[in-house]
N, C-alpha and C positions, 0 to 999 in steps of 0.2 A: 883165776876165773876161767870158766871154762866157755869156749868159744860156740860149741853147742849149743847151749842151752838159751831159752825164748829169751828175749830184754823185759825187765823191771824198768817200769816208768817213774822216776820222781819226777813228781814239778815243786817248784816251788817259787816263790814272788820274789820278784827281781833281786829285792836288795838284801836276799840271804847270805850270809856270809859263807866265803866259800868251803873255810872251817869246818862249817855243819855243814854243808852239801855234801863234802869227802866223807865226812865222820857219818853221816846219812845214808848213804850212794853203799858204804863197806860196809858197814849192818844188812842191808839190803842183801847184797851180794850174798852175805854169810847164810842169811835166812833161805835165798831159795836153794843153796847147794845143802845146808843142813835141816831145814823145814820144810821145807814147800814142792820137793822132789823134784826139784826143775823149774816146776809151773811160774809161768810170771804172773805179774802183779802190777796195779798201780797205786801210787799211794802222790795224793794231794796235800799239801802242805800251806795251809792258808791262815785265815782269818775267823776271831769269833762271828764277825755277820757271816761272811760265809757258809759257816754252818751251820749256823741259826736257819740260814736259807735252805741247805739240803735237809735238816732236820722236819723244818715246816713244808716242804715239798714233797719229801719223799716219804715221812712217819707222821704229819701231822700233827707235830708239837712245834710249840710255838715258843722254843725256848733256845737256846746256845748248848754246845755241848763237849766236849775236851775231841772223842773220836768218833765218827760212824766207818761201819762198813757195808760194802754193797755186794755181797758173793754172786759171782755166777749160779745160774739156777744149776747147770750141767757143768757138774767142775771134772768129771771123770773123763779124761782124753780132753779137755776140752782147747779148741786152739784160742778161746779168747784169754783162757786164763785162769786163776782162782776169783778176780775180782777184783774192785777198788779199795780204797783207805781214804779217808779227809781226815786230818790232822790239823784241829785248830793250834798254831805257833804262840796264840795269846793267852790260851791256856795252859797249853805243855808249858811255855816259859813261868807264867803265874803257880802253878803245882810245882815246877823243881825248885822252885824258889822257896815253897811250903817243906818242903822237902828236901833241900838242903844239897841237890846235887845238879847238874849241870843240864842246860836245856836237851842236850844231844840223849842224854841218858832217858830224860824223860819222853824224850819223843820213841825211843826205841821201848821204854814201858809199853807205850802207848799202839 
């Protein structure tokens, strides 16, 4: 990792195992030295109501949803960043379960 470059924010609810926090935290890392040009990011790691609630807040649907995302409107130089992630955990884990691979794999789908 490189010492330069802005911090990536995970959060995520308490009692996430630390397993996927690490296996989470190194995806992260990898994305903004090979994706993201540096730029940080934050990415939310919650719950279906959760997102239920940014979805009806922020798009006006009234529904649950696996991911949203919230881009900065100015991503060019910008010091806030590319943007957020919410990442409902009750879905990511319900789809890699459909899918046959592991919750960590599904959230980096995701």
């Amino acid at each position: 990792s490189c010492p330069m470059l802005p911090k990536i924010s995970l959060l995520f609810p308490p009692k996430t195992s630390p397993a996927l926090r690490t296996e989470l935290k190194s995806f992260a890392e990898q994305l903004r030295s090979e994706v993201t040009s540096g730029q940080p990011f934050v990415c939310l790691f919650t719950n279906d109501q959760r997102l239920l609630e940014l979805n009806r807040d922020f798009r006006g649907k009234d529904a649950a949803t696996d991911v949203l995302s919230f881009p900065n409107a100015e991503v060019e130089g910008s010091e806030e960043g590319l943007g957020e992630i919410a990442i409902s955990l009750d879905r990511a884990a319900a789809q890699a379960n459909e899918h046959g691979h592991a919750l960590g794999e599904e959230c980096k789908i995701l």
